[in-house]
Backbone as CSV, one residue per row, in Angstrom:
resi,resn,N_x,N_y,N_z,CA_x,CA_y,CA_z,C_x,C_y,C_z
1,UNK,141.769,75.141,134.584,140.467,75.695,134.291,140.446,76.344,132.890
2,UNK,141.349,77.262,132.565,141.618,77.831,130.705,141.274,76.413,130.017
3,UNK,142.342,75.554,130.367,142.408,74.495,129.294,141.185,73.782,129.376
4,UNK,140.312,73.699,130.602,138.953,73.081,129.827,138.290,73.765,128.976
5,UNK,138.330,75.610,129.568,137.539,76.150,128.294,137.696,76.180,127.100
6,UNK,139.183,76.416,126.848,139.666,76.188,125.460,138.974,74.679,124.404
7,UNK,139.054,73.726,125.374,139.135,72.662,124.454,137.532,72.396,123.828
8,UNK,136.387,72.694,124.591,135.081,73.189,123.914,135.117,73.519,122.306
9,UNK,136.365,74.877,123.010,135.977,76.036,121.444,136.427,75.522,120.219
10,UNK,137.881,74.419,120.733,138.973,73.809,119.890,138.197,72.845,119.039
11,UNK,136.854,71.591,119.580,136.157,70.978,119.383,135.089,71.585,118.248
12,UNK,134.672,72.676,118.674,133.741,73.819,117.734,134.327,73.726,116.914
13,UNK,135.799,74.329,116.661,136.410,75.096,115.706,136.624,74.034,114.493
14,UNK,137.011,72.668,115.312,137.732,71.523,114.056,135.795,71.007,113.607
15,UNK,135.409,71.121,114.122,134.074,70.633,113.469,132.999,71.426,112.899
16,UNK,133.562,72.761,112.577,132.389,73.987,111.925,133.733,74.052,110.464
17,UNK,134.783,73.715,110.792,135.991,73.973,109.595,135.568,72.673,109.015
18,UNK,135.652,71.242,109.173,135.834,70.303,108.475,134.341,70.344,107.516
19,UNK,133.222,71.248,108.113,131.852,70.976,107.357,130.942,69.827,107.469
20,UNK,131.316,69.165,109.108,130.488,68.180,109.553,130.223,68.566,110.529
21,UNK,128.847,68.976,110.599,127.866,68.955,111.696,126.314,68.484,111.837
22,UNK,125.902,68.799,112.918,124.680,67.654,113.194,124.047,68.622,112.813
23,UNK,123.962,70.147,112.641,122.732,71.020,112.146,122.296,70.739,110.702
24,UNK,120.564,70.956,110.800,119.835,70.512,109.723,120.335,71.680,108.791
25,UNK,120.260,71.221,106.878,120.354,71.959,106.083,119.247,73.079,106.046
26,UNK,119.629,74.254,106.271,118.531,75.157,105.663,117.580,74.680,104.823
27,UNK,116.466,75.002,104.703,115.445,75.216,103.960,114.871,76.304,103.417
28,UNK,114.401,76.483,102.822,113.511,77.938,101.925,112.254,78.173,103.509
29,UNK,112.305,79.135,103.226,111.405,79.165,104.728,109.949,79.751,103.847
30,UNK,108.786,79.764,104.759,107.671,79.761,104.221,107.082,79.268,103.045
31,UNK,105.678,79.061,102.821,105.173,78.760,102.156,105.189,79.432,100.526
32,UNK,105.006,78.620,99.402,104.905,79.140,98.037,104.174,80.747,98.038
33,UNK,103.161,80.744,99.132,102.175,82.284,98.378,102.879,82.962,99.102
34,UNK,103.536,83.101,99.905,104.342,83.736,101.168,105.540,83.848,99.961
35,UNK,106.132,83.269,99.664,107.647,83.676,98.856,107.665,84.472,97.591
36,UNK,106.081,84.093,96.920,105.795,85.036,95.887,105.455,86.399,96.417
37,UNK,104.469,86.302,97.457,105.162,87.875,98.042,105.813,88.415,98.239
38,UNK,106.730,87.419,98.948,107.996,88.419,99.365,109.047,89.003,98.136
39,UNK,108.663,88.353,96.999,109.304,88.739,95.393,108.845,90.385,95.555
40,UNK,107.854,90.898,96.299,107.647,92.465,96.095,108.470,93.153,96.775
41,UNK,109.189,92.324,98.334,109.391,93.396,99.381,110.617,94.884,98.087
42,UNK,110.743,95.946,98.398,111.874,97.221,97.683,111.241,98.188,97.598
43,UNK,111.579,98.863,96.588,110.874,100.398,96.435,110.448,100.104,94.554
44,UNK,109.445,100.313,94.204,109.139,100.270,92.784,108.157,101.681,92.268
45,UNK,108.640,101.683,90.992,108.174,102.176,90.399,107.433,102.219,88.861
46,UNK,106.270,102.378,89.315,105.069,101.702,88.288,104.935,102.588,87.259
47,UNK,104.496,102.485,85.898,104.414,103.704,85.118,103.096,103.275,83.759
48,UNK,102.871,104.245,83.418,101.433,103.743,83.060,100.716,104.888,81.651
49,UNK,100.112,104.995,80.906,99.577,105.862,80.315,98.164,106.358,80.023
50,UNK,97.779,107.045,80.419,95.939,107.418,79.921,95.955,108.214,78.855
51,UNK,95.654,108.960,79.359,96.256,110.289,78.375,97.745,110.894,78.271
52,UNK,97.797,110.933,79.439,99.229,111.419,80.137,100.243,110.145,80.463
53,UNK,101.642,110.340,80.766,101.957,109.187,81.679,102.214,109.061,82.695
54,UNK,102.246,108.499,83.286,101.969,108.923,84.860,103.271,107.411,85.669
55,UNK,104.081,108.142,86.095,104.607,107.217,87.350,104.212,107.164,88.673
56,UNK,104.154,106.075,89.498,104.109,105.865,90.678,105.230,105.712,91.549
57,UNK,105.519,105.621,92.958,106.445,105.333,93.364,105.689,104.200,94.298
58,UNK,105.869,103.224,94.936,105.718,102.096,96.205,106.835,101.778,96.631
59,UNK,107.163,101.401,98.053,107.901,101.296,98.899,106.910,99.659,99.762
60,UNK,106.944,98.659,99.224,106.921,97.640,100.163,107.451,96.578,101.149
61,UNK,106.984,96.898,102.109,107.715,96.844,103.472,107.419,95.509,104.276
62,UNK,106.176,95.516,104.447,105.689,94.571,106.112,104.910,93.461,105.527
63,UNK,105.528,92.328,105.527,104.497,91.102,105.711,103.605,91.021,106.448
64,UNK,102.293,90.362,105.633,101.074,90.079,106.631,100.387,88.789,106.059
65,UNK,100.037,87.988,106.770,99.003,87.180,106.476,97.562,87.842,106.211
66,UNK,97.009,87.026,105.394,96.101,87.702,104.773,94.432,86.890,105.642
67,UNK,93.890,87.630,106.337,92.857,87.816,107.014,91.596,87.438,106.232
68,UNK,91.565,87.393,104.282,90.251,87.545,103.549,90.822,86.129,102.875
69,UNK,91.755,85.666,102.178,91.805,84.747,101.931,93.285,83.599,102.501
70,UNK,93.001,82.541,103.610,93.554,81.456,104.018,95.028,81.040,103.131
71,UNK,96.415,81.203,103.451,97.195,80.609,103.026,97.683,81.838,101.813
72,UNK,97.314,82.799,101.840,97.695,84.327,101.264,98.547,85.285,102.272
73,UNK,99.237,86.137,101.647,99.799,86.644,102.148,99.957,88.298,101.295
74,UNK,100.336,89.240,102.231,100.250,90.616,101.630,101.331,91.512,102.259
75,UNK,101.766,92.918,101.486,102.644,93.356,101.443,102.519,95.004,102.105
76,UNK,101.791,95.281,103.445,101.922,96.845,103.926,102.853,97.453,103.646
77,UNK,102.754,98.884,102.600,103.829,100.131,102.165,103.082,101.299,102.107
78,UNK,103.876,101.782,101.234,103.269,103.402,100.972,103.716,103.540,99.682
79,UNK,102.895,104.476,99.080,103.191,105.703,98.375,104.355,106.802,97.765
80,UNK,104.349,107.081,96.878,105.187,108.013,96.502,104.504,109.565,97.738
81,UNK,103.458,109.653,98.136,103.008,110.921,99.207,102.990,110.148,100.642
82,UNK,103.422,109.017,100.631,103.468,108.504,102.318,101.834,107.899,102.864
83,UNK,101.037,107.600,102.066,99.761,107.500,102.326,99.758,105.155,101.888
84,UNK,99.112,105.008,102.943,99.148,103.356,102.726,98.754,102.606,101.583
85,UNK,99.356,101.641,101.317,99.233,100.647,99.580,99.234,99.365,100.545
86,UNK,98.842,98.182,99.800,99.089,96.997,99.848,99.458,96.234,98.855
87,UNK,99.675,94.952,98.710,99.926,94.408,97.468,100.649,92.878,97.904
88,UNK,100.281,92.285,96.877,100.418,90.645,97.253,100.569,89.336,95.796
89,UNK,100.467,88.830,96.572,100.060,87.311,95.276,99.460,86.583,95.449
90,UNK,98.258,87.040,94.472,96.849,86.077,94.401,97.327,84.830,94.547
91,UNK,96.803,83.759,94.931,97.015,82.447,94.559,95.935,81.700,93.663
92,UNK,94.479,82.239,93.650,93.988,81.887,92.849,93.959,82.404,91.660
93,UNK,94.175,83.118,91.476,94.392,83.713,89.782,95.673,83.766,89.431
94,UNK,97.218,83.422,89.951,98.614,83.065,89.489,98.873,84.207,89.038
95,UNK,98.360,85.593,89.991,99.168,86.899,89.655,99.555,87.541,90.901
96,UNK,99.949,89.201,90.963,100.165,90.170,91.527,99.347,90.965,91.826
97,UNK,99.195,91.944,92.865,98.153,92.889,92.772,98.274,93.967,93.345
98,UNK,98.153,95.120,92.915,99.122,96.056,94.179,97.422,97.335,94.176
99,UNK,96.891,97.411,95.433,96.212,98.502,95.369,96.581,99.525,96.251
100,UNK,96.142,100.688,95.994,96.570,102.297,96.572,94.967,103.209,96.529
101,UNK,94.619,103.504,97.571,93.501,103.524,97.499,93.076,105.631,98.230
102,UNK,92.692,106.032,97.471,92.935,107.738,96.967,91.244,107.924,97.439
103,UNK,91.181,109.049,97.653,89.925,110.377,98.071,88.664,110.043,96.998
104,UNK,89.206,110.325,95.743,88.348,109.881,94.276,88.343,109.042,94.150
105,UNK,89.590,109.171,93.591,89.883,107.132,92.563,91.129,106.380,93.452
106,UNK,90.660,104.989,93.466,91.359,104.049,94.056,91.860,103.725,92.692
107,UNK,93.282,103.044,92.916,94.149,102.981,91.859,94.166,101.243,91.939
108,UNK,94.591,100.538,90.740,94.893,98.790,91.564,95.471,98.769,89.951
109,UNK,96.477,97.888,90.130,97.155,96.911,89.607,97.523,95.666,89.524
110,UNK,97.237,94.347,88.141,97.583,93.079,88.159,98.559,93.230,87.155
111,UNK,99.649,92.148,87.735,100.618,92.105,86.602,101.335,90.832,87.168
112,UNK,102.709,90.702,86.101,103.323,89.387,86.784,104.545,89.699,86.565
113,UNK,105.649,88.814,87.480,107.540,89.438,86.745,107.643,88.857,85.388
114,UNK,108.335,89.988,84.560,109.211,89.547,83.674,110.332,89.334,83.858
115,UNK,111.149,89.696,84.433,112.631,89.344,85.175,111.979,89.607,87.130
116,UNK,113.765,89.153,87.784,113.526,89.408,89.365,113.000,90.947,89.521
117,UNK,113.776,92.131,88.830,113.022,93.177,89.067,112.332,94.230,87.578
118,UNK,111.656,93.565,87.340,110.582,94.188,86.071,109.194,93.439,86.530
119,UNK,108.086,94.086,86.051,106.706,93.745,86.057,106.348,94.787,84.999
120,UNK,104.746,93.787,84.649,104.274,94.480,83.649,102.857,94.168,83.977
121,UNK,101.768,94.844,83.188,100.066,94.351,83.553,99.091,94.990,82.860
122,UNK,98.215,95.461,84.271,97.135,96.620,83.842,97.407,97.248,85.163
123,UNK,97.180,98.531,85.001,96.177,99.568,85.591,95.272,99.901,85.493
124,UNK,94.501,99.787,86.508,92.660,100.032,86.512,92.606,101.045,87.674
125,UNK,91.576,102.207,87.259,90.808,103.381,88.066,89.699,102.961,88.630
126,UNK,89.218,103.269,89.568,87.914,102.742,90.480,87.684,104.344,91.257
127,UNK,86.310,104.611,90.342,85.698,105.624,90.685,84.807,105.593,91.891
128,UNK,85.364,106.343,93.158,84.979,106.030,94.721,83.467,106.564,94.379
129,UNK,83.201,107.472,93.395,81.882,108.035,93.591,80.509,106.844,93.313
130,UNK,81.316,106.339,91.802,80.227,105.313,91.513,80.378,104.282,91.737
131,UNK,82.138,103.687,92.185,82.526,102.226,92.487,82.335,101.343,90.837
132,UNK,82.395,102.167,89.637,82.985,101.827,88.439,84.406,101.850,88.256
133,UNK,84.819,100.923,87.619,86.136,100.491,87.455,86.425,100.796,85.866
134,UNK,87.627,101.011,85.511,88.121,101.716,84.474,88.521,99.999,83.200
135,UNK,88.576,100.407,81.624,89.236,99.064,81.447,90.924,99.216,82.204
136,UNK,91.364,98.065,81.141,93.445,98.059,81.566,93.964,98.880,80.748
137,UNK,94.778,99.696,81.483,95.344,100.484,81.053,96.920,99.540,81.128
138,UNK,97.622,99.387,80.046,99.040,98.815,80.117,99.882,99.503,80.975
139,UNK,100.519,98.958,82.084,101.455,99.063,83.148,102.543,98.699,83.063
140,UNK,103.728,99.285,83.289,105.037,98.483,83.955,105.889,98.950,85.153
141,UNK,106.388,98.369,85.803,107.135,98.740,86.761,108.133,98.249,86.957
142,UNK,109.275,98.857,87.672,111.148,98.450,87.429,110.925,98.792,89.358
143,UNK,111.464,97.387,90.265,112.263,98.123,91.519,113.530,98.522,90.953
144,UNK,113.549,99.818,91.604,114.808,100.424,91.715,115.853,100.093,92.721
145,UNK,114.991,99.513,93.910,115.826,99.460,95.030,115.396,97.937,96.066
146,UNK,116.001,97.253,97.004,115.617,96.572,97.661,115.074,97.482,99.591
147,UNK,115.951,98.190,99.022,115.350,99.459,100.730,114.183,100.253,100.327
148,UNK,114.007,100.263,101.323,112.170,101.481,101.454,112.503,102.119,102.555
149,UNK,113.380,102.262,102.945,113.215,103.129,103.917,113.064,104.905,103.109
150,UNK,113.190,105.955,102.430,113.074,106.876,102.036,111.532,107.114,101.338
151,UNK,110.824,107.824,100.950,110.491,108.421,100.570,110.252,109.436,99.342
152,UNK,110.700,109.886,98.240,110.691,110.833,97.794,109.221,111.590,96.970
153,UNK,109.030,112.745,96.972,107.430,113.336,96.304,107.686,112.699,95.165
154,UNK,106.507,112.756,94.084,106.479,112.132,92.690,105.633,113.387,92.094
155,UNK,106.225,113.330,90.742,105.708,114.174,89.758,105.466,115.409,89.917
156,UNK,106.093,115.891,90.971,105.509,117.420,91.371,104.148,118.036,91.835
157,UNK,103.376,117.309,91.941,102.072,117.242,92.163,101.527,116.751,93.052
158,UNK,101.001,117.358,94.079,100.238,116.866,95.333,99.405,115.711,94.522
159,UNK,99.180,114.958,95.723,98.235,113.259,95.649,96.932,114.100,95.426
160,UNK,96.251,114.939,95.943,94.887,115.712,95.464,95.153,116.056,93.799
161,UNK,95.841,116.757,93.211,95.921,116.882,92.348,96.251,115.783,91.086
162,UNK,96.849,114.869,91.722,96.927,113.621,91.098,95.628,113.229,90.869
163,UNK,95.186,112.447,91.814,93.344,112.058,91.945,92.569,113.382,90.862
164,UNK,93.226,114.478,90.969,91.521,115.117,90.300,92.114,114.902,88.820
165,UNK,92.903,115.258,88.560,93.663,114.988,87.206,93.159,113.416,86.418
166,UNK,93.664,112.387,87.339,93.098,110.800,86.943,91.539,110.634,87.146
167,UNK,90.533,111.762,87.889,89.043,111.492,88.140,88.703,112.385,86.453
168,UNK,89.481,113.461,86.311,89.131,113.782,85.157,89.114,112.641,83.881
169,UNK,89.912,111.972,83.913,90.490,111.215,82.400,89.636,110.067,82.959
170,UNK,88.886,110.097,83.800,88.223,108.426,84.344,87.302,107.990,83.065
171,UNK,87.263,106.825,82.942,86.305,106.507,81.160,85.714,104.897,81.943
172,UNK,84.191,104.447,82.384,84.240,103.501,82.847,84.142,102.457,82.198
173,UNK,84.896,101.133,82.422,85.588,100.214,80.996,83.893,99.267,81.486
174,UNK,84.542,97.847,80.978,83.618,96.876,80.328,84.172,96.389,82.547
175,UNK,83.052,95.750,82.442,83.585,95.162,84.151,84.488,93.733,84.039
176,UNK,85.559,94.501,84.539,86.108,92.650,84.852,86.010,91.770,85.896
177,UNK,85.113,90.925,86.435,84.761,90.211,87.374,85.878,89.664,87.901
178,UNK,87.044,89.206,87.475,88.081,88.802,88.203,89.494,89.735,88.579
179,UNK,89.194,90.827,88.331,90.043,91.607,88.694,88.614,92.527,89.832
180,UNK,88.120,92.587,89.687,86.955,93.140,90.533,86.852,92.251,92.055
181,UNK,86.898,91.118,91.772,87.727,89.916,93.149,88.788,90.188,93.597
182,UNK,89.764,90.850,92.686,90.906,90.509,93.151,91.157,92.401,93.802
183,UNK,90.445,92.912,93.079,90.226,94.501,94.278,89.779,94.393,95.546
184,UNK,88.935,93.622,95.537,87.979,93.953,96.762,88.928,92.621,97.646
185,UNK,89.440,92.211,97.308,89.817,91.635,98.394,91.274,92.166,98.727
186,UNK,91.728,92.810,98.438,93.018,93.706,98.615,92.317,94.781,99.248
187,UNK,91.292,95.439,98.989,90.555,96.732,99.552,89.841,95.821,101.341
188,UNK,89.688,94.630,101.125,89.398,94.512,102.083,90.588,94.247,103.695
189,UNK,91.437,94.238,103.156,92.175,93.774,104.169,92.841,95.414,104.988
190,UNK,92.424,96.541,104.306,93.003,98.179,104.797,92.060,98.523,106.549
């Protein structure tokens, strides 16, 4: 009875060592807009200038199919204060988009990689009062990390104080219709 079990494993063993087996080669799993997302999953940090300069922290975490546009896909995280972001890859416009969406001003970002972990873009303000959008403000961001699990505060400054600080410096730009698409449909999926 041993020796039948043995000879199974013996069979396994000479045929997972020699590198002939009947299992199919891996493949890249999911689809193209699905893999450009998943280029976000880590912890990043965005940085930006108005007046001031201002860093962000994001932590993106959870895949989702995207509910507003078919064959999209998006990225549930948080915040440098623990409060929800999303962020994804357009497929019709061949970018990035990360929005964070605040009391005053909703924050959003397009950009694209310059290396696996650098990005660069705009930052745009979206004034909740009037639903005016700011011009681009030049962006970049470095992941620091591939984990999100932590947390840490940013800038010393409560997220209220952030918002009134960025509602102060708000200046409303020229409208960009395709970044104005590409908000509202990131704002729509929260």
């Amino acid at each position: 009875m041993k020796l039948l079990l043995l000879i199974p494993l013996a069979v396994g063993l000479l045929v997972s060592c020699s590198g002939k087996t009947n299992s199919p080669t891996p493949s890249p799993t999911g689809s193209y807009n699905q893999q450009q997302t998943e280029r976000l999953y880590g912890s990043w940090k965005f940085t930006y200038t108005i007046i001031n300069t201002y860093s962000d922290i994001y932590k993106l975490r959870t895949l989702k199919a995207s509910s507003v546009t078919p064959g999209d896909y998006y990225l549930e995280g948080v915040n440098g204060y623990n409060t929800p972001v999303i962020a994804g890859y357009n497929s019709q416009y061949k970018n990035f988009s990360l929005y964070d969406p605040g009391d005053y001003i909703d924050q959003f970002y397009t950009f694209n990689f310059s290396n696996t972990t650098a990005v660069s873009g705009c930052y745009y303000l979206i004034d909740n009062s009037t639903d005016r959008m700011s011009d681009c403000y030049s962006m970049y961001g470095n992941r620091y990390s591939t984990g999100t699990a932590s947390i840490e505060g940013q800038n010393g400054l409560s997220k209220l104080q952030i918002q009134q600080q960025l509602k102060a410096t708000f200046q409303p730009g020229t409208e960009n219709t395709q970044v104005r698409r590409q908000y509202e449909a990131l704002k729509a999926l929260r």
